[in-house]
Structure formats: C-alpha cells, structure tokens
N, C-alpha and C positions, 0 to 999 in steps of 0.2 A: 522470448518470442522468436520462432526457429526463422521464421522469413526475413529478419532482421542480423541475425546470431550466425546464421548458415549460408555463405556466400555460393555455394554451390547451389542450393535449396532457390537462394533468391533471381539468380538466375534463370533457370529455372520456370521459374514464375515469372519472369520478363520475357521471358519467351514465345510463354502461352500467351500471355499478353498480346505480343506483336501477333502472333498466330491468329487468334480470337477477334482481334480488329480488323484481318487484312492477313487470309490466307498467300503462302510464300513459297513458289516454287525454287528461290536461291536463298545459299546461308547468309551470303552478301548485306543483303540490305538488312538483313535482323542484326549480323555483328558491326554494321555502322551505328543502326538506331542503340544498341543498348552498350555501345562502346567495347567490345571486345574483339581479339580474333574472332579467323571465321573458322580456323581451326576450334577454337573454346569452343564455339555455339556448334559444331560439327559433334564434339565429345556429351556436350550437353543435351544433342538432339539423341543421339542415343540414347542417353539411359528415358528418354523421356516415352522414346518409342517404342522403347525395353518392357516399361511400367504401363504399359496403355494409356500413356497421355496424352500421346500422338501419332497420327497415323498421315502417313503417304497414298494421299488420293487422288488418281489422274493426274501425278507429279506436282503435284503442290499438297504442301503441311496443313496439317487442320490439326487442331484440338479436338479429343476423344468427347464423348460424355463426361467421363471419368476426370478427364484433364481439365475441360469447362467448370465441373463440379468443385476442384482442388480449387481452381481460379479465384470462381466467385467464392467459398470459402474463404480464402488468403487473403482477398483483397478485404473483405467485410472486417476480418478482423486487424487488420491494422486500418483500417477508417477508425474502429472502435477506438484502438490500443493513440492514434492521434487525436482522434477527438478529444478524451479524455485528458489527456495532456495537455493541448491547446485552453481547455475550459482551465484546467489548472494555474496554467499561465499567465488567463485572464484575472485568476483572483486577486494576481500578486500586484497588478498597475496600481489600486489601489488599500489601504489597509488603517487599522483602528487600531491604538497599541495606547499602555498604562504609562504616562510620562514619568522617570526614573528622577527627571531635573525638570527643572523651570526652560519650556521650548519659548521660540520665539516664531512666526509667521516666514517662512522661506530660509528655515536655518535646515543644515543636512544634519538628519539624524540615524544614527546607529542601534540598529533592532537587536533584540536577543530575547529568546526564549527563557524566563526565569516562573518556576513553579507552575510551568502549564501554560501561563500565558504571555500573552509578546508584551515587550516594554521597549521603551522607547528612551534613549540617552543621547545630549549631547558631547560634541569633543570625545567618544567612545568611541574608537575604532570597532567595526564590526565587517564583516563579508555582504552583509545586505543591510544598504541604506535608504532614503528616501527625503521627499522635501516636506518638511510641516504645511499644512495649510492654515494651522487656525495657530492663537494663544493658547499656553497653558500651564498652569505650575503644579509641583511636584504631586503626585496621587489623581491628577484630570487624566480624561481620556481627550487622546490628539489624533488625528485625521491625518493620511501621508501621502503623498503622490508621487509620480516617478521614482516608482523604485529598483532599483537594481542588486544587484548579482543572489548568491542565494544564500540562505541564512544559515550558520550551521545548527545542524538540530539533530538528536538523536530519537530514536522510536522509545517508546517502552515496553514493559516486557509485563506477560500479568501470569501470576502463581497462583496455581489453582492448590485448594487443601480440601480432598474430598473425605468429608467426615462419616461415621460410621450409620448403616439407616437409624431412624427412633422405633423399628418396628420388630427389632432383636435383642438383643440382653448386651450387646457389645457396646450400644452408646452408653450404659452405664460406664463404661471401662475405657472411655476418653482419653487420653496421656496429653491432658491440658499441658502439663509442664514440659513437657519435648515438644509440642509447637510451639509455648511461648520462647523455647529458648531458639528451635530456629527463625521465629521469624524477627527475631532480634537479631538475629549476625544476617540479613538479609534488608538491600536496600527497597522498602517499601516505600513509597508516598501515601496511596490511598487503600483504602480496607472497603471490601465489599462482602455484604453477605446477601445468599440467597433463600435464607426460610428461618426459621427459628430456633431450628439446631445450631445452626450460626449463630445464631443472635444469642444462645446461652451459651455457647463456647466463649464466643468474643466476649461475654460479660465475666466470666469467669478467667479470663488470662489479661482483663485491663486491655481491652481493645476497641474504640470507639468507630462505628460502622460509618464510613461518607457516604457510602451508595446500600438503599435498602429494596429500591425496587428501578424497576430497568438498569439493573446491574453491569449486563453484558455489553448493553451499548454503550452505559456511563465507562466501564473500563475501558473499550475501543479507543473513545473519545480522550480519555485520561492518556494512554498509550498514543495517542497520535499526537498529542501536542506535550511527549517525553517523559511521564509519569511510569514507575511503576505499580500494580497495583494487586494484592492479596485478594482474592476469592474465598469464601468459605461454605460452602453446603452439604448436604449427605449426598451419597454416591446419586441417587437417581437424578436429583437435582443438578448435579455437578454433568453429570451425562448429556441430561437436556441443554445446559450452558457450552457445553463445550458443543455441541453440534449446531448451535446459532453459532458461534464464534467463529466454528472453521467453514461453514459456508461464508460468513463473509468477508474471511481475510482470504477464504480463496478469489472474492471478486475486489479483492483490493491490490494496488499496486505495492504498494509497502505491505508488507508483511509484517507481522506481531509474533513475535516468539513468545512462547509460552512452556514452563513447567507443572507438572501435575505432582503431587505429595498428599498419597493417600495414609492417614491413620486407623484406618480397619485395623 
C-alpha cells in the first residue's frame, strides 16, 4: 500500500489533507500540523504543484480537482485496507480450538495450528495464548478468551496439474506414471479434482479426491489455515479455476502462491 510504504507519497497526502479542510496561505502552520520542517512541506508543495494537485489562488493553497480526487481515493482506501484489519483483530479476542490435553476453567493455554486446524495445549509454550473458559478433556472442543500475541502459521500453497482435453486423442496418452511420481516427492495435504478426467487420472495413479465440488474455495480455505493442496482438471477447466482463484487472492491480504504443471 504506496500511502503507507511511501513517505514521500504520504506526505503528500497530508498535505492535501490540511489543504482540503482549511485552505493555507503560509507553509507554517501545515509543517506544525503534520510535524515537519517548513522547508520539507516547501519541497513537497512543489512537486504537488508540479503534478496539478495544487494550485496557488489569491495566495492561498487549494487542492486541484485532480488532488481532491487522489484525496478522497487514498483516504477510501486505507479506511478499506484498516477496516479489514481492525475486523481481523476482532476475531482473535475470542476463539474455539481442539483440546491437545485435559484443559481446566481459567488455565493459560497455548494455541497451534496442527493439520488445518487450531488446537489447544496446556504447559506448551506457544507465541499466541489464551484463557479456557469452560472444562474439557482431551478430543472436546474448548472456548478461549483473552488472547494474545499472534500464532505462528504458515500459508499454503495449491498445485495446479492441468490435464490434457477428453476432446483430443492426447488424453488417451496421459503419463499417469510422471505425475504419480511427482506428486510423491511433493509436500501435499489435500487432493482436489475438477471434473472427471480427474477423477480417472486420480483413480488410476491411487489418489483419493477430499474436495470434488467447490474445489477452489475448499483449496483457498485449505491454504489459509496451512495446507497444501493438488488440483487436477483438463486445460479449460483448470483455466476457469485459476481465474476464480486470482481474482480472489487478488482481494486478499495474504497471498497464496501457486504452481501450474501442465501434462499435455
């Protein structure tokens, strides 16, 4: 996020700021409000006046249209980019996790991510902890409050294998034995297929499908709480998958890396 990344940039945008609330015939009072020299916000006003963002009218600063527009753009999106965070933040006060041991009513326990999902151990040192609220022994689900710092946890990664159409003479000519043997030196968790050509590949190289239908979201979901996870469909279907996918990890803040491994 360049308004945050770009101190130059962000300045910048504080500027227009003061501007946009309370046109400024001196640099004075704008480098007291945003705490810089009045040299900085001198160097600043340039490029800004440079860029048509600001304009000198009747001796005092105004914001352009142009600069107004950048404004409200910038600011909309870090409302967005905080919101989104903020709600994130809220999820974590409280949480539901698989008891690892026998918890007891206000004992601190130590969270970790095992197989997807959260569990819950006492006397386990962990980065993110919390207080039991209820009883419970080992395989119940336990309830947590006050929790602090953050857990460690990795993304996952999903491997796409776009298999050959059924609508050409080449899916006869599958090289079943070079995917089984890569996807064996490859750390999988879960196996997804998207149509039927999948579903006879996978039954021919000994590979049992978890996700058969809403594939793309179940892999998302798999990969967000650390999973990796295999793909398998023919080319057009793998197309269609992959352009749900990158729309939505474009609107996500974590990213999901992904490999493609076409056997055409």
């Amino acid at each position: 996020m360049k308004l945050l990344r770009d101190k130059s940039f962000s300045m910048q945008i504080l500027i227009l700021y003061e501007l946009y609330t309370k046109p400024h015939s001196r640099l004075t009072p704008i480098a007291e409000k945003i705490g810089v020299t009045q040299q900085a916000v001198s160097e600043y006003m340039k490029k800004l006046i440079k860029q048509n963002l600001v304009r000198r009218i009747d001796g005092e600063y105004k914001p352009t249209i142009k600069g107004t527009y950048l404004l409200q753009n910038e600011m909309s999106i870090l409302k967005n980019f905080v919101d989104e965070r903020i709600e994130k933040l809220s999820l974590i006060k409280n949480c539901v996790a698989l008891a690892k041991t026998p918890i007891k009513p206000g004992e601190k326990i130590g969270l970790f991510m095992n197989e997807g999902w959260l569990v819950a151990y006492t006397n386990k040192q962990s980065s993110s902890i919390g207080i039991a609220n209820n009883m419970a022994k080992t395989g119940d689900y336990i309830t947590l409050g006050n929790l602090e710092g953050i857990m460690d946890h990795k993304i996952g990664k999903l491997y796409y294998f776009e298999l050959p159409t059924p609508f050409t003479l080449k899916h006869d000519k599958i090289d079943t034995e070079s995917i089984q043997k890569r996807v064996r030196t490859m750390d999988i968790d879960r196996i997804g297929i998207l149509d039927v050509v999948a579903k006879s590949v996978c039954k021919k190289i000994g590979l049992k499908p978890d996700f058969e239908f809403g594939v793309i979201y179940a892999a998302i979901d798999a990969a967000q709480r650390g999973l990796n996870t295999a793909i398998f469909g023919y080319d057009e279907k793998i197309r269609e998958a992959l352009k749900i996918f990158e729309e939505m990890n474009e609107k996500s803040s974590d990213k999901i890396n992904y490999e493609l491994f076409s056997t055409k």
